[in-house]
C-alpha positions in Angstrom: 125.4 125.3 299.3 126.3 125.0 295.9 127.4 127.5 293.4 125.3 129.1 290.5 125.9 127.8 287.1 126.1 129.9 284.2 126.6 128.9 280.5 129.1 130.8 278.3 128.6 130.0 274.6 131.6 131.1 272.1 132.4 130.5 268.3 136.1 129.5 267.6 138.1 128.5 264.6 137.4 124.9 264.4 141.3 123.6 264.5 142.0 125.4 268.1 139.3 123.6 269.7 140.3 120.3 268.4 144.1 121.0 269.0 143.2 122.5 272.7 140.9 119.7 273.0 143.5 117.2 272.7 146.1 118.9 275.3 143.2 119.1 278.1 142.3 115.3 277.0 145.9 114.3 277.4 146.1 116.3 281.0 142.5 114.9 282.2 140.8 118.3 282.2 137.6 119.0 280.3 136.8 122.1 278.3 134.3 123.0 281.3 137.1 122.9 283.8 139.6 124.5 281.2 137.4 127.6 281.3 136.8 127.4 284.8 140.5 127.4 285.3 141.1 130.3 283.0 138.5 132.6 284.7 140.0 132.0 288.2 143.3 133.0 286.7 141.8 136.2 285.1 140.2 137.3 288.4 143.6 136.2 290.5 146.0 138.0 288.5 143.2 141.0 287.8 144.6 140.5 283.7 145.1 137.9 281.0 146.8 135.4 282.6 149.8 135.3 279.9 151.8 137.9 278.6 150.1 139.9 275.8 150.4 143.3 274.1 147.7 144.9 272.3 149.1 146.3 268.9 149.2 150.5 268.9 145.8 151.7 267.1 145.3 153.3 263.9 143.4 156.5 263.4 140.4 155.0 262.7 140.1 152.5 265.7 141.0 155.2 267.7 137.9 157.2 266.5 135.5 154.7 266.7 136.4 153.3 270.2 136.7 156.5 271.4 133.4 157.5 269.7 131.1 154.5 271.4 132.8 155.1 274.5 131.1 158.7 275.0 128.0 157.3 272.9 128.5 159.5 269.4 126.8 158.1 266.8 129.5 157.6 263.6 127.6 157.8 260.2 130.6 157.7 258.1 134.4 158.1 258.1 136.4 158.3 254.8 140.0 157.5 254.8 143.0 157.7 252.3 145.0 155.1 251.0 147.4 155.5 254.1 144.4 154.9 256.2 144.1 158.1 257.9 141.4 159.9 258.1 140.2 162.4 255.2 136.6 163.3 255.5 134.2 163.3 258.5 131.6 165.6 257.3 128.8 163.5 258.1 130.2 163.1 261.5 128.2 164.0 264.7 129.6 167.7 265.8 131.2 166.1 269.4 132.8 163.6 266.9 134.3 166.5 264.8 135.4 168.5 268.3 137.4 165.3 269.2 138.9 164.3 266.1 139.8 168.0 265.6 141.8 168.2 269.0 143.3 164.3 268.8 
């Protein structure tokens, strides 16, 4: 029995695709198969299959992950010219509890 199809649609810059393109032409692999590849390598290894390191997180990403991850509504933050955080007033009040205690 064959397997289900599905179609993955994705934006990228222009150059990379042309410069990857020609590295998969030059190996024999189309971009389908490229993809394929990659996936099978995500699920095998259970991560990105190179090394990577996500860079630490200001204050303000930290908020607003942490905020849509428990579903609070941010209205608006206001930050300083270091870029930490100066004003949340107009903050839900379980955004306010956790930025008080972070």
């Amino acid at each position: 029995m064959a397997a289900i199809k599905a179609n993955i649609n994705v934006n990228i810059d222009a150059n990379i695709k042309e410069l990857a393109t020609e590295i998969l032409d030059t190996l024999g692999i189309d971009q389908a198969i490229a993809i394929d590849m990659f996936y099978r390598a995500i699920i095998k290894e259970k991560t990105l299959p190179f090394d990577h390191q996500l860079p630490e997180l200001t204050q303000r990403q930290r908020i607003l992950l942490n905020a849509s991850k428990n579903g609070l509504p941010v209205v608006k933050l206001e930050f300083d010219e270091n870029n930490e955080l100066s004003n949340f007033d107009s903050l839900t009040e379980g955004v306010q509890d956790w930025i008080a205690n972070d």
